[in-house]
N, C-alpha and C positions, 0 to 999 in steps of 0.2 A: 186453658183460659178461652181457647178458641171453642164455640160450639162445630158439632161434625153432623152433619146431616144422616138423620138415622137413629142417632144417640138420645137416650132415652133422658138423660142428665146432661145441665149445660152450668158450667160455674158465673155465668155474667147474667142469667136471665131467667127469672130473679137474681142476685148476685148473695151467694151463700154466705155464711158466719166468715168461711177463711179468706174470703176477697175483701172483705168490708175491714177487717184482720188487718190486712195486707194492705189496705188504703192508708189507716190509719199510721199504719208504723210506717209508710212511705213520706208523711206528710209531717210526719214528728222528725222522722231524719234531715227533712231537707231543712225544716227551722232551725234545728243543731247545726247543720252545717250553713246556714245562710251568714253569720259575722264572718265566717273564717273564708268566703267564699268573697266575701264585699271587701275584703281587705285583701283577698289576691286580687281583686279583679281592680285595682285602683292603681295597679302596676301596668307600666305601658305595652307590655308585651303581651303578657293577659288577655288584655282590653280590646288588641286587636286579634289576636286570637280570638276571643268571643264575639268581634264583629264579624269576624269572617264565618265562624260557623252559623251566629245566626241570619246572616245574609244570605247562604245559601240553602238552607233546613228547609223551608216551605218553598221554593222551586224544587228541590230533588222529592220533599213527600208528595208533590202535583205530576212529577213527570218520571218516578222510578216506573213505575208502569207500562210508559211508553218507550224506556228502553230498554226494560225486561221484554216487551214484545217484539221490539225490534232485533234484539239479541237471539232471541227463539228464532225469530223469522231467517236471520243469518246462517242459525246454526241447523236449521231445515234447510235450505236453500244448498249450506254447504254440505252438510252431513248424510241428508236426505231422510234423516230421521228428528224428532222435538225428544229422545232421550227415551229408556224403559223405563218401567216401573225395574229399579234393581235394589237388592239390599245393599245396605253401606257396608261394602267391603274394604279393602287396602286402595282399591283404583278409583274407586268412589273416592274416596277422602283426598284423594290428589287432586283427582279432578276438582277440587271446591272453589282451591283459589281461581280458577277460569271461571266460574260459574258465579263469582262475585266480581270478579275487572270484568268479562263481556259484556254483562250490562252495564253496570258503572261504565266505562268506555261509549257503550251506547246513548249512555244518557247525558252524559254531558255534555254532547253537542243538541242535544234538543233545549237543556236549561239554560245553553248560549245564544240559540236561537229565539226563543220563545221567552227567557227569565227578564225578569228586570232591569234593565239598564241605570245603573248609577245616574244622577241631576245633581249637575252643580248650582248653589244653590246662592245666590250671590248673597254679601255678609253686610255691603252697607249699599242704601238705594242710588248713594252718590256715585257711583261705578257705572260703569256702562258694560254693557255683553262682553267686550273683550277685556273688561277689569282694569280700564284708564280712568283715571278720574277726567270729569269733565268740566271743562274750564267755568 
């Protein structure tokens, strides 16, 4: 799906018969499954589950980046090497779970620093900032 620089063919540009394929039936599944999705999610547990994931979805796609690069820079600093070009051998594939928690690790202190901060948002105007009613 990704174009490669070089490559004479790209499946997104123009986007060929099997993408446009591939949209459609994505888009027909999510319908089918959108009642049975509205009626989990109307359970409490669900509900916060879904807030949680979507509260933090667009800080981590804003800032995986920044601590992918910070994970590299770690792993240069420590290593003294940013990894070869290797084939995925048996040591390769061990290596993977490091290679997803170092960054994840790195990154969530930049999404705690930088992410949105929760606002309380007061529920009736007769309260005051600390939430007493005023006389």
């Amino acid at each position: 799906m990704v174009g490669v620089p070089g490559d004479k063919w790209s499946n997104m540009a123009p986007p060929t018969f099997v993408i446009v394929a591939l949209l459609i039936f994505q888009i027909g599944l999510v319908e089918m499954l959108r009642p049975s999705m509205e009626r989990l999610l109307e359970q409490p547990g669900w509900r916060r589950v879904n807030h949680t994931i979507n509260r933090f979805a667009l800080p981590l796609f804003l800032f995986h980046t920044t601590g992918m690069a910070i994970a590299l820079g770690v792993s240069w600093w420590l290593f003294g090497t940013l990894g070869a070009q290797v084939p995925p051998d048996l040591k390769w594939w061990l290596e993977r779970p490091i290679a997803i928690v170092g960054p994840l690790l790195c990154t969530l202190p930049v999404i705690y620093l930088f992410g949105r901060r929760p606002v309380e948002q007061l529920q009736d105007k007769s309260r005051t900032r600390r939430g007493t009613l005023e006389p």
